[in-house]
N, C-alpha and C positions, 0 to 999 in steps of 0.2 A: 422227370416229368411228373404230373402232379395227377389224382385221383381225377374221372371226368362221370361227372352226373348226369341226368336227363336220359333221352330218349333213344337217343344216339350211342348208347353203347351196342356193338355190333358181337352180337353171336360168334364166339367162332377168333372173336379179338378184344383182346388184354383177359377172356373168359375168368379174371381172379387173380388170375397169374401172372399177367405182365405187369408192369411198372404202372404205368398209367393209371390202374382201375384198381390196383391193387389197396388201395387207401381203407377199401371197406365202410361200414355205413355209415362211419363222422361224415363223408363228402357225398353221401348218395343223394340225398335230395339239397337242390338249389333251391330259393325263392322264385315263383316265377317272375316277379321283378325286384332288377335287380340295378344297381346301380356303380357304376367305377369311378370310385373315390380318385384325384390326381394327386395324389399323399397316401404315405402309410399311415394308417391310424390303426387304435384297437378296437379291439367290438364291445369294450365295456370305456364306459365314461374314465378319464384319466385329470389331473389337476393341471391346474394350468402353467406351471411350475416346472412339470416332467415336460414341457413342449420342449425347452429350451430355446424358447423365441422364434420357432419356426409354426408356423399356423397351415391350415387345410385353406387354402384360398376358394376351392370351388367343390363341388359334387356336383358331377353330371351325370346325368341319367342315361343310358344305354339303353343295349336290348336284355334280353336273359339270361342268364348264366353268362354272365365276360369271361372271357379266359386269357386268351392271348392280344398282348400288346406290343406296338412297336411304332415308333419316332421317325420320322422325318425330319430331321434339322434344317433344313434346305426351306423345305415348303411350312416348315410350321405347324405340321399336322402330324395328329395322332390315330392313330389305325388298332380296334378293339374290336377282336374277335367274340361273340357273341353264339356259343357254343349251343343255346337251346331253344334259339329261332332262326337258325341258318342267318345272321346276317352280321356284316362288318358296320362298326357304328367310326365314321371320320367327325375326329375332333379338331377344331382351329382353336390353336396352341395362345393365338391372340385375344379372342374373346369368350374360351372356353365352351362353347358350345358346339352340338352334333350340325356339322353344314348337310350330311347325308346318312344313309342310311340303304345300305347295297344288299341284297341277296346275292346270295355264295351257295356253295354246295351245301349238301348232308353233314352236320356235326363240323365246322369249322373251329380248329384247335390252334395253330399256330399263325403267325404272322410273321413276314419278314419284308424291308422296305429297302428298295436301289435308289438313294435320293439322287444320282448323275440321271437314272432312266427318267426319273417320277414314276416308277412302279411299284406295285406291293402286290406282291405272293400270297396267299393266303391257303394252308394244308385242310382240307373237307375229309374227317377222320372218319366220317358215316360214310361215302363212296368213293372214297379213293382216287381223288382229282386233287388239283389243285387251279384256285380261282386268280386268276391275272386281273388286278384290278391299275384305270390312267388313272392315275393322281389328278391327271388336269381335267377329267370329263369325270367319274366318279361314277364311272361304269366298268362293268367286267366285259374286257375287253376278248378272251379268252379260257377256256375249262382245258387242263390238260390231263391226261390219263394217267396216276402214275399206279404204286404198286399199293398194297392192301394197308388200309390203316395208317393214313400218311401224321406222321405227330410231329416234326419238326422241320424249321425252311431255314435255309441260311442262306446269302447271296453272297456272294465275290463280286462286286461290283467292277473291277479290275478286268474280271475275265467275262465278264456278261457271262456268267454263269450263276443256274441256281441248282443246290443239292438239296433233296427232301427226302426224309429219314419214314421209311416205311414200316410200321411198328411190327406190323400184322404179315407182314411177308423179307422181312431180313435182308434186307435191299436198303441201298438208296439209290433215285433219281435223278442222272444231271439231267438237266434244262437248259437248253442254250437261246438267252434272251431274246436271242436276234429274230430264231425262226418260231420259237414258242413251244418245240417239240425235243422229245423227250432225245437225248443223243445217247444214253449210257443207262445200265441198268444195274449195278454193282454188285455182289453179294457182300454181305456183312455178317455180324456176328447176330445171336437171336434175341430178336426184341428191339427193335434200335430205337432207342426212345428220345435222344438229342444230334443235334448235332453243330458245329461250330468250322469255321473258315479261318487261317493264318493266310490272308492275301498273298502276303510279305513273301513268305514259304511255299506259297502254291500246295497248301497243304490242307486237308480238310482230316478233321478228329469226329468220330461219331460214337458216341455209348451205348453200348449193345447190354439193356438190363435186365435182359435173359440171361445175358451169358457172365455176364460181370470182367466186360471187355471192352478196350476204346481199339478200335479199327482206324488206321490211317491211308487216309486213301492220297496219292500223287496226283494232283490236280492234270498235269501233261498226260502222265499216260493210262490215265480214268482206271488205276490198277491199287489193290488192297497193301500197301509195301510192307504193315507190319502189324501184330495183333498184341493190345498189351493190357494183359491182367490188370484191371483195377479191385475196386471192394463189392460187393455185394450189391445186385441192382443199381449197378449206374443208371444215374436216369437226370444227370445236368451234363453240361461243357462247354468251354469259355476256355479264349486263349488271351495271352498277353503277348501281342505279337514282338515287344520292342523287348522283351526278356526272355525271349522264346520258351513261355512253359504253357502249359495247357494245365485249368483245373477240373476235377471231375467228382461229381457230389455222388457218393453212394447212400443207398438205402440203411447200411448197414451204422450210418452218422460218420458216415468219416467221409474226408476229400481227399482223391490223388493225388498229387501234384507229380507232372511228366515233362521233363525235359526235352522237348520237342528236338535237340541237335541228339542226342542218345538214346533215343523210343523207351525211355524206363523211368518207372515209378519212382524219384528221389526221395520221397518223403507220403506218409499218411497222415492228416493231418485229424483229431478227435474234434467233430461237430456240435448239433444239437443232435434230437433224436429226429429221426425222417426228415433228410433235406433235400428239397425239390428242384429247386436252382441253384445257379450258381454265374455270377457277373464281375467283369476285372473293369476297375478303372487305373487303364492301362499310364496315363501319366506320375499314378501313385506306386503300381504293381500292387493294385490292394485288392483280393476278391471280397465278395460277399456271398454271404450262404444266407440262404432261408431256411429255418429248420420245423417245416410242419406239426410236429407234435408237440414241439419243444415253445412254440409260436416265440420265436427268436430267430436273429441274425446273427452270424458268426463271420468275424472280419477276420481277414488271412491276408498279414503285412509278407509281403513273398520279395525274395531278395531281390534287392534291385538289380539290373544287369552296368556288368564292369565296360564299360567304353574300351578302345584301344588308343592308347597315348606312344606317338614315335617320336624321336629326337634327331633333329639333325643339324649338321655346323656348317658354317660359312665358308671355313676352312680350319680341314683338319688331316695333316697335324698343323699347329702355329709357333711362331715363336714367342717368350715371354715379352710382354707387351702392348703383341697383337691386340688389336680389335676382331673380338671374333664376335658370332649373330649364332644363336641358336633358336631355330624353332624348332615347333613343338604342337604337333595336330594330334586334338585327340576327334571321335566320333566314336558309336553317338552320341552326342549332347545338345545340351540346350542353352548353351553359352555358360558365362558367368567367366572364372580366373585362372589360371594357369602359375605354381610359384615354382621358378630355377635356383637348382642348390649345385655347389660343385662338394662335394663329399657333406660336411656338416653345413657348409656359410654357405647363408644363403646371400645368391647374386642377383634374383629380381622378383619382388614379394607381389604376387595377384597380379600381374600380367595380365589385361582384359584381355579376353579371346574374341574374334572374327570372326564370321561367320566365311567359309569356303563355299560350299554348299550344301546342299540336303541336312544333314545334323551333322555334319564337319566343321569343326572351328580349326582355329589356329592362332597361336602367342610366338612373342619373338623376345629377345633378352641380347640386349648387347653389352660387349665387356671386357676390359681389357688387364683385368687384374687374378687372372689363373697363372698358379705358381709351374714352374718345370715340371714335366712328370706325365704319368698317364693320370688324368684329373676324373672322376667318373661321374658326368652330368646329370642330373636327376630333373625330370620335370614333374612336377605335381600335379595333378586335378584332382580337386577335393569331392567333387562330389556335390550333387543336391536334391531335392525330393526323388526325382527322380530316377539318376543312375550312381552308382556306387564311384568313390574312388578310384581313382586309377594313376600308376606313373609308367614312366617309359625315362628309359636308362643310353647313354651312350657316352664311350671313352675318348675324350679327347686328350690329344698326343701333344705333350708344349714342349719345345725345346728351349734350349737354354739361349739367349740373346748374344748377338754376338756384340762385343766391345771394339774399340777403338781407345787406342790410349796416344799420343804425344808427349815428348819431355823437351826440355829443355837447361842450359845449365847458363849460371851469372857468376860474378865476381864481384864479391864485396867491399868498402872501402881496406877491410882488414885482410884482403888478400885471401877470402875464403871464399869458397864453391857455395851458390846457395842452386839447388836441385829443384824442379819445378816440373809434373805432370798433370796432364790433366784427360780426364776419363768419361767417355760418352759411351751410349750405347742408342744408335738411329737418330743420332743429333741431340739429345737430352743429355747433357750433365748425370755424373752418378755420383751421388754421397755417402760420405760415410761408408765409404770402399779402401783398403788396404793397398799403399803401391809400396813396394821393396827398392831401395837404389842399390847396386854393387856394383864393382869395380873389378874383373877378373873373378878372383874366387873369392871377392873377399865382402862381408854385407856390409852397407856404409850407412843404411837406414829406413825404416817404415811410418812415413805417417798416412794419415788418411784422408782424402778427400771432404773439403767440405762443398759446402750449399751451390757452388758450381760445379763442384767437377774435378778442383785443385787440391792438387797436392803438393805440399813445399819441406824439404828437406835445407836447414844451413850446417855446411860440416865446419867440422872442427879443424884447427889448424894441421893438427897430424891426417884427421882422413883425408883437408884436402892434400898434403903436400902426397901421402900415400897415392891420390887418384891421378896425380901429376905424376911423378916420378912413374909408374903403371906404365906410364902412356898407353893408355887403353879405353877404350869406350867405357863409356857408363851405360848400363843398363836400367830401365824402368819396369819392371815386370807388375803385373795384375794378377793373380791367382784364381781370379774368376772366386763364382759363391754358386749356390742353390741355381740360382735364375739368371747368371752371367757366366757369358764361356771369357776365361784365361784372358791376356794379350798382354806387348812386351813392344818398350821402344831404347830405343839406343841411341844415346849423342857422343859425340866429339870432347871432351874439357883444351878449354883453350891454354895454353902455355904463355906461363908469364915467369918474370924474375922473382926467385923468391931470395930471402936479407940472406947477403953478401955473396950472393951469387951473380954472374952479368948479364943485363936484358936481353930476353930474348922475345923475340915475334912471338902473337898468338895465333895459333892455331884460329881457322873459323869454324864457330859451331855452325852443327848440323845435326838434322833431327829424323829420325826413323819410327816408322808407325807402319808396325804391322802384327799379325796374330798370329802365333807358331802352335804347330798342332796340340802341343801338352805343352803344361805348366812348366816354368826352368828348374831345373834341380836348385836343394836348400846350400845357399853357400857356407863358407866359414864363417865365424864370428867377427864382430867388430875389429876394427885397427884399435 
């Protein structure tokens, strides 16, 4: 909270020692007119060079001493407390100038606006009210009593509630919009010189810069849940609802920074000297400090918050081949890409994401090229201004495909066996796969599949007469790889007459296709 000049300092409150008044004689006397710049500028002439292309489009003139300001996005108007003529000066945001000019209580310090109501609050630090101004009539529609030396208003629009931080008596006031009358009266820590609302959270944070403490108070059940050491005269606070931290400017030049899920100071961050504010724009997670003596801003880049990204499969476990579908929701976010890797390869690069609801998206990746094994999906979100990277992980389970093989066997003009397989797996051809022929215990041959599926073995005069004389099936075995299970078929060899022996009948092939639980044992060597 910042030094307060004029007439309205109250005996008895901030007497030197609270935060407020503590400033000493740099801020004791205001002009009596006074003016609120809608731009930061300096008070000495600057080149036109250091603007960096941004100009003061207006100076409007108010009442005396301005203090406290606050926006209306909705209605367009501006709300400027005017601390040393009791009065609120309304600016239209459109053509820059004051449409009214309201009387308020004693010494009006702060300001805060419900644009869902069209209300604004207004804290009277000379008697200890606070002034209900309609936005649509530009009349104080309502004074409500709160506790001594009221220095800051925050709304919860959400819960039609307002809290106002009572400097001078170590309270705050809920307000409950509806009926305009005070519901709750809190104690706090000494001095409470700000105070700030997490909607999101039901959470309200107040800096007590007597005590160099932020008090949290449980919106539900209007009760103190925690008190947490900051630095020396707290006297700003400002939350980032979507990162959940709260920042807190100390006297001492430093900011708090409190993790609103674990009520503790993570970090202290080195300021200017005397910093009176403190503002997040929460799209960026950026605060901003004003440093009174220092007459500088100090920007606080605060970590983004990490989304939650989950993975899930279409079907899991699959077999090699499958079409499988993974999504992949993260929140919160703000859209943009999602990229699917199965250990290092990547299977589907920026994947737009969906919008579900609220800040939920969702991407999906379809694919059918994960090898055998436990595979372990990766989805990515990279991140953007906003919220930090994130991935989310899950194991999918591929089993090995099952095969189908077929053989068959011919006779050549030269009275030889020519051996012939052919190898699917779900109706596709497999190539460049290894089939084994044997005959009993004996190997007759290995070639491999090509671009269908086929495999052709021609024997030799000795293996054939060896697989005749056998009388014995010929086996086609598969040995299965990485991503195909085994499988094994077996035919007939037909009987024929072989030189100088007498004709005999052949036999009719026949063909067998089926898949035996294990691989067949390694037979003997060639004939």
């Amino acid at each position: 909270m910042r030094a307060r000049g004029g007439h309205h300092v109250v005996a008895g409150h901030r007497g030197g020692t609270a935060a407020r008044w503590r400033r000493g004689a740099a801020a004791a006397v205001r002009p009596l007119a006074a003016a609120l710049p809608l731009a930061v500028c300096a008070a000495t002439a600057v080149p036109a060079s250091a603007a960096g292309g941004y100009t003061v489009t207006a100076t409007i003139a108010v009442g005396s001493g301005p203090d406290g300001v606050a926006v209306d996005p909705t209605a367009h108007t501006a709300y400027v407390t005017n601390i040393n003529d009791d009065t609120v000066s309304l600016i239209d945001e459109a053509t820059s100038t004051v449409t009214a000019t309201i009387a308020v209580g004693g010494g009006p310090i702060a300001v805060a606006a419900d644009p869902a109501a069209r209300t604004a609050y207004v804290t009277n630090g000379g008697n200890g009210t606070v002034s209900v101004i309609d936005e649509a009539t530009g009349t104080v529609t309502a004074i409500i009593g709160v506790g001594s030396g009221p220095d800051a208003v925050a709304v919860d629009a959400a819960a039609h509630t307002v809290y106002v931080a009572n400097g001078g008596a170590g309270t705050v006031s809920v307000i409950d919009e509806a009926t305009g009358t005070v519901t709750a009266t809190i104690g706090v820590g000494s001095g409470p010189d700000a105070v700030a609302v997490d909607a999101a959270a039901r959470t309200v944070y107040v800096a007590n810069g007597g005590a160099g403490t932020v008090s949290v108070i449980d919106e539900a059940t209007g009760t103190v849940t925690a008190t947490i050491p900051v630095g020396s005269g707290s006297d700003a606070v400002a939350v980032d609802p979507a990162a959940r931290t709260a920042y807190v400017a100390n006297f001492a030049g430093t900011v708090s920074v409190i993790d609103e899920a674990t009520g503790t100071v993570t970090a202290t961050v080195p300021v200017g000297a005397d910093p009176l504010g403190v503002a997040v724009e929460p799209s960026t997670h950026t605060a901003y400090v004003t440093n009174g003596k220092a007459n500088t801003v100090s920007v606080i880049s605060g970590a983004r918050p990490t989304p939650v990204t989950t993975v899930t499969s279409s079907r899991n476990p699959s077999s090699f081949g499958q079409k499988v579908t993974f999504t992949a929701r993260v929140g919160p976010a703000d859209g943009g890409t999602m990229t699917f890797r199965s250990g290092s390869r990547t299977l589907c690069r920026a994947a737009s994401l969906t919008k579900v609801s609220g800040r939920t998206y969702r991407a999906t990746c379809t694919t059918r090229t994960l090898p055998a094994g436990r595979d372990t999906i990766t989805a990515v979100y990279p991140g953007d201004a906003s919220y930090a990277t994130s991935a989310g992980l899950l194991t999918q389970t591929v089993t090995r495909a099952p095969t189908a093989l077929t053989a068959s066997i011919g006779l050549t003009p030269q009275l030889t066996f020519t051996l012939t397989a052919t190898l699917t797996a779900s109706g596709r051809p497999l190539s460049g796969q290894p089939v084994s022929f044997s005959t009993g215990p004996t190997h007759l041959c290995t070639p491999h599949t090509g671009t269908r599926g086929v495999a052709t073995c021609v024997l030799t005069g000795p293996q054939t007469r060896l697989a005749e004389q056998d009388n014995d099936t010929i086996r086609a075995s598969y040995p299965g790889s990485t991503n195909y299970r085994p499988s094994s078929a077996t035919v007939i060899p037909p009987r024929f007459p072989l030189a100088g022996q007498p004709k005999v009948a052949s036999a009719p092939t026949t063909t067998q296709d089926y898949e035996p639980p294990s691989p067949p044992a390694h037979p003997r060597g060639s004939a």
